[in-house]
C-alpha positions as CSV (number, residue, x, y, z in Angstrom):
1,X,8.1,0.5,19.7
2,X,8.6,-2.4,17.4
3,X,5.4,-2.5,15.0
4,X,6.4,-5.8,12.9
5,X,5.0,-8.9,14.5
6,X,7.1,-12.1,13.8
7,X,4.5,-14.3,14.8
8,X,0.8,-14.5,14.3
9,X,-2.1,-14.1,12.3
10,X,-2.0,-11.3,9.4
11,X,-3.6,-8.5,11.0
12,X,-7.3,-7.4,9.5
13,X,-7.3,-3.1,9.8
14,X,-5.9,0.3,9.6
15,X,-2.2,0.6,10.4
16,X,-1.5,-2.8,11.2
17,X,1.5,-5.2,10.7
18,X,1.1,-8.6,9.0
19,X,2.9,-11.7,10.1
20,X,6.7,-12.6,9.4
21,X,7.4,-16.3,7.5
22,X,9.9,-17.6,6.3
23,X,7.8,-19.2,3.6
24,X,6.5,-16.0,1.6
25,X,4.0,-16.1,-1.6
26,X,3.9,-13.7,-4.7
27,X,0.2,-13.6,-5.1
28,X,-1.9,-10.6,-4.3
29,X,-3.2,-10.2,-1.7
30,X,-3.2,-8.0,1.8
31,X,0.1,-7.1,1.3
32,X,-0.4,-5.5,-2.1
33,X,2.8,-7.5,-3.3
34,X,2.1,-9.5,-6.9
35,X,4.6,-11.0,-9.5
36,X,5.9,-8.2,-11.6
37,X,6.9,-8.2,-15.3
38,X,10.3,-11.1,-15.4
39,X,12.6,-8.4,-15.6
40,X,13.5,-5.3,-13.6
41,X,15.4,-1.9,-13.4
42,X,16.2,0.6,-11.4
43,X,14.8,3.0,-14.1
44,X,11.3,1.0,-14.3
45,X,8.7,3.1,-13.8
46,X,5.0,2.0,-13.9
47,X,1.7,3.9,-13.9
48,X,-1.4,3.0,-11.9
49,X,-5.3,3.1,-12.2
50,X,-8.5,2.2,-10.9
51,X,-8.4,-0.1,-13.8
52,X,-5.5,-2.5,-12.2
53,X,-7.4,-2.4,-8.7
54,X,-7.1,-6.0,-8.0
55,X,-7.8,-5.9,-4.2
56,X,-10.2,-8.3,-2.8
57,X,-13.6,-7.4,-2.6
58,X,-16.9,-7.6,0.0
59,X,-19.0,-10.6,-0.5
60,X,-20.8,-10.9,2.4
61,X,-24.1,-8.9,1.3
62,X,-24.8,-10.4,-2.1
63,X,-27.4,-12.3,-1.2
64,X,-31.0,-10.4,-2.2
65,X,-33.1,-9.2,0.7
66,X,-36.5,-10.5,0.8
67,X,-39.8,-8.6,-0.2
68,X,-40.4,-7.4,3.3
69,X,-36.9,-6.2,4.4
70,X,-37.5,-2.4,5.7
71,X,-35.0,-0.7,3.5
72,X,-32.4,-0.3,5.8
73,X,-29.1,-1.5,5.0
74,X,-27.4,-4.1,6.9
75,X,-24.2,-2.9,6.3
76,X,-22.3,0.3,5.5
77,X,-22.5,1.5,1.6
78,X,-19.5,0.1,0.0
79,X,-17.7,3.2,-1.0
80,X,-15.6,1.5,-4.4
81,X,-19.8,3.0,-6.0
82,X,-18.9,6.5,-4.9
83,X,-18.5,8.3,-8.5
84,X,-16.7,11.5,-7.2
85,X,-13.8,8.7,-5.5
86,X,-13.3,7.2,-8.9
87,X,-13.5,10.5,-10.9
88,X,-11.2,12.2,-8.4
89,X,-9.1,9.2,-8.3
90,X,-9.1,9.3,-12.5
91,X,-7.1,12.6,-12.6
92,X,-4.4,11.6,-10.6
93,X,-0.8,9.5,-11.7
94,X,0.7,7.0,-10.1
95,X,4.4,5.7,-10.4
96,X,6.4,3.3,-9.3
97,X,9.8,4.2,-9.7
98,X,11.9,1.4,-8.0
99,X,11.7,-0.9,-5.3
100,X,11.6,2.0,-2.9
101,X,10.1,4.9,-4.2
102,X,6.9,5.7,-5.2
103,X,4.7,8.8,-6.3
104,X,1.5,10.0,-6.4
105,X,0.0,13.6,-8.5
106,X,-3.2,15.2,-8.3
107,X,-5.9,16.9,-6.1
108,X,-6.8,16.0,-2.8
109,X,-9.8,17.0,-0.6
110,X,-10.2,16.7,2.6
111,X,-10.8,13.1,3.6
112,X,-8.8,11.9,1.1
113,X,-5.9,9.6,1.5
114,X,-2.4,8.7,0.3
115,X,-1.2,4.9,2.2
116,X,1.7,2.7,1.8
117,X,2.2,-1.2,2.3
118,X,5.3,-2.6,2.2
119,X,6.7,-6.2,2.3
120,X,10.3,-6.7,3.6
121,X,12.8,-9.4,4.8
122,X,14.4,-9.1,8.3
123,X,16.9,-12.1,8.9
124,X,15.8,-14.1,6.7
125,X,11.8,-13.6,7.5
126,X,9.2,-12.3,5.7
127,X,7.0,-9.6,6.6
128,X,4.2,-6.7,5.4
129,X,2.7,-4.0,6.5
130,X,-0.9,-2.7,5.4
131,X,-1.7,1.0,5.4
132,X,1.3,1.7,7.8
133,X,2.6,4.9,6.3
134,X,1.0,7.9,4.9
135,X,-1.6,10.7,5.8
136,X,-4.9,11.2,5.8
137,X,-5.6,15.2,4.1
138,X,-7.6,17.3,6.3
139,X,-5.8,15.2,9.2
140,X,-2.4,14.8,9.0
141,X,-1.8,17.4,7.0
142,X,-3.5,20.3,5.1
143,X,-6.9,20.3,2.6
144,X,-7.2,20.7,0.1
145,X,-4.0,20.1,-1.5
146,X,-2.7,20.0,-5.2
147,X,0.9,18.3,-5.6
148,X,3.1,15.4,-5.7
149,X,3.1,13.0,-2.7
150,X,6.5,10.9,-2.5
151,X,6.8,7.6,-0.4
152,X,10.2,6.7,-0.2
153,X,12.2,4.3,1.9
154,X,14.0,6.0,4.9
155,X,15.6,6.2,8.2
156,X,12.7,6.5,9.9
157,X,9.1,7.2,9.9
158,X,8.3,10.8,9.4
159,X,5.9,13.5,7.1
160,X,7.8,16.4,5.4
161,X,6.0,18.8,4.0
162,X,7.1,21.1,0.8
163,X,5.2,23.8,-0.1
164,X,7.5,25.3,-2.3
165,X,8.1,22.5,-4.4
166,X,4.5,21.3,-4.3
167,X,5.3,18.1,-2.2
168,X,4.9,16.2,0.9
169,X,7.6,13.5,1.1
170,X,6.5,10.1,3.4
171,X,9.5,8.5,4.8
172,X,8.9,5.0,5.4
173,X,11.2,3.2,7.8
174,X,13.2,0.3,6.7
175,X,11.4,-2.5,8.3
176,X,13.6,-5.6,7.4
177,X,17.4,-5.9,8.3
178,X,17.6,-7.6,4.6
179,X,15.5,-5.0,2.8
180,X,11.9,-3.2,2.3
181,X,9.6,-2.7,-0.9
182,X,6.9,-0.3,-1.1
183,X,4.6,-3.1,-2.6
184,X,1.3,-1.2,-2.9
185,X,-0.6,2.4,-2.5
186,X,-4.0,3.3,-1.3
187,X,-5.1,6.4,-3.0
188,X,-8.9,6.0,-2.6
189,X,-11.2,6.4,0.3
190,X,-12.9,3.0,-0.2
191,X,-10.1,1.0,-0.2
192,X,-8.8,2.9,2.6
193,X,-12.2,1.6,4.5
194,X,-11.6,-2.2,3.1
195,X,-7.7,-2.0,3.3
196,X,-7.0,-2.8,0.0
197,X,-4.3,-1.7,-2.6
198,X,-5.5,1.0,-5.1
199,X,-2.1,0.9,-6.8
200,X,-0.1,-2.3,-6.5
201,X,3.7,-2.0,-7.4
202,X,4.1,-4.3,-11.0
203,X,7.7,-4.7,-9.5
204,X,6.9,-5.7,-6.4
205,X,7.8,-9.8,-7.0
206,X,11.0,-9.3,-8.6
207,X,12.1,-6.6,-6.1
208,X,10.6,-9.1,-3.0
209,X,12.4,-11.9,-4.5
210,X,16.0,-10.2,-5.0
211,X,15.8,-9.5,-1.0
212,X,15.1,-13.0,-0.7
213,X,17.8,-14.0,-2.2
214,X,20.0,-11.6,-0.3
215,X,18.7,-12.5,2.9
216,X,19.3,-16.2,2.2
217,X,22.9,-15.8,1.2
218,X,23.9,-13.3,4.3
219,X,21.8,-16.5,6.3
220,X,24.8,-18.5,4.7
221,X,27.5,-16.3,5.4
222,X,26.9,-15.6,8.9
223,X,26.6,-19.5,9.2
């Protein structure tokens, strides 16, 4: 089943595929894409932490409740105060080590999480996906586990795991004809809940725009 959706609203939740255009911006936002540094390699690698987390945020219950409200909360705890996420999430390394491949090192309990969005070109339109590939630990695969997990671009979508080398490997599949970036990761249980990047990808701009520019001349050639 084809999981990209060429025309429509971006969609708001776990696992789902934004919108294609043809007229794509570079500023953060669902799709965990931003403008990177000006220039780019193939041997750029970047470190994340909760320190870059530039995801946006719930603002609906900032208002003060009144003297008489009953103590009960009129929403579910946002889970970006949870100490234990952002300690746990403190001890782990993030890289970015091209347009396609990505990494992730630590401890993970069960509950924890390790997601990928991406952003891509297919025939010359734009696209993202939020969340789409990874595993939930305790779910998808076993907790708790201490290792390296490795998103990478692929021929399809699949979950290899590596015990002797410490790894589980997360094919993503190659959602645009033109190209796909691994634009962001979600690494912490909170943003998992607000689908949000933990980690976005510093080269995510440069490598989004290159496609772009591939997309449009192959456009031209195929007249």
């Amino acid at each position: 089943m084809d999981r990209r959706t060429f025309i429509g609203a971006t969609g708001i939740g776990v696992g789902v595929t934004g919108c294609l255009d043809t007229n794509r911006t570079d500023s953060a936002g669902g799709n965990g894409t931003d403008d990177g540094p000006e220039s780019r390699g193939s041997d750029d690698v970047a470190t994340g932490s909760d320190e870059g987390h530039t995801g946006p945020t719930e603002s609906s219950n900032d208002t003060a409740g009144s003297p008489d409200d009953s103590g009960e909360a009129d929403a579910e705890p946002d889970g970006s105060d949870d100490p234990g996420d952002k300690a746990t999430e403190s001890k782990r390394d993030v890289a970015f080590d091209s347009c396609t491949r990505a990494t992730v090192t630590g401890s993970f309990e069960d509950g924890d999480v390790a997601l990928a969005s991406t952003g891509f070109y297919d025939d010359g339109l734009y696209g993202n996906t939020l969340l789409e590939d990874g595993v939930v630990f305790g779910d998808d695969v076993d907790a708790p586990f201490s290792g390296t997990v490795v998103f990478e671009i692929a021929d399809d979508s699949n979950v290899r795991e590596r015990p002797r080398d410490g790894e589980i490997v997360i094919g993503i599949p190659d959602y645009g004809s033109d190209g796909t970036v691994i634009s962001s990761l979600t690494t912490r249980r909170a943003d998992y809940q607000r689908v949000t990047p933990t980690h976005e990808n510093p080269h995510a701009g440069n490598c989004l725009s290159d496609l772009e520019a591939d997309s449009a001349d192959a456009t031209l050639e195929g007249g």
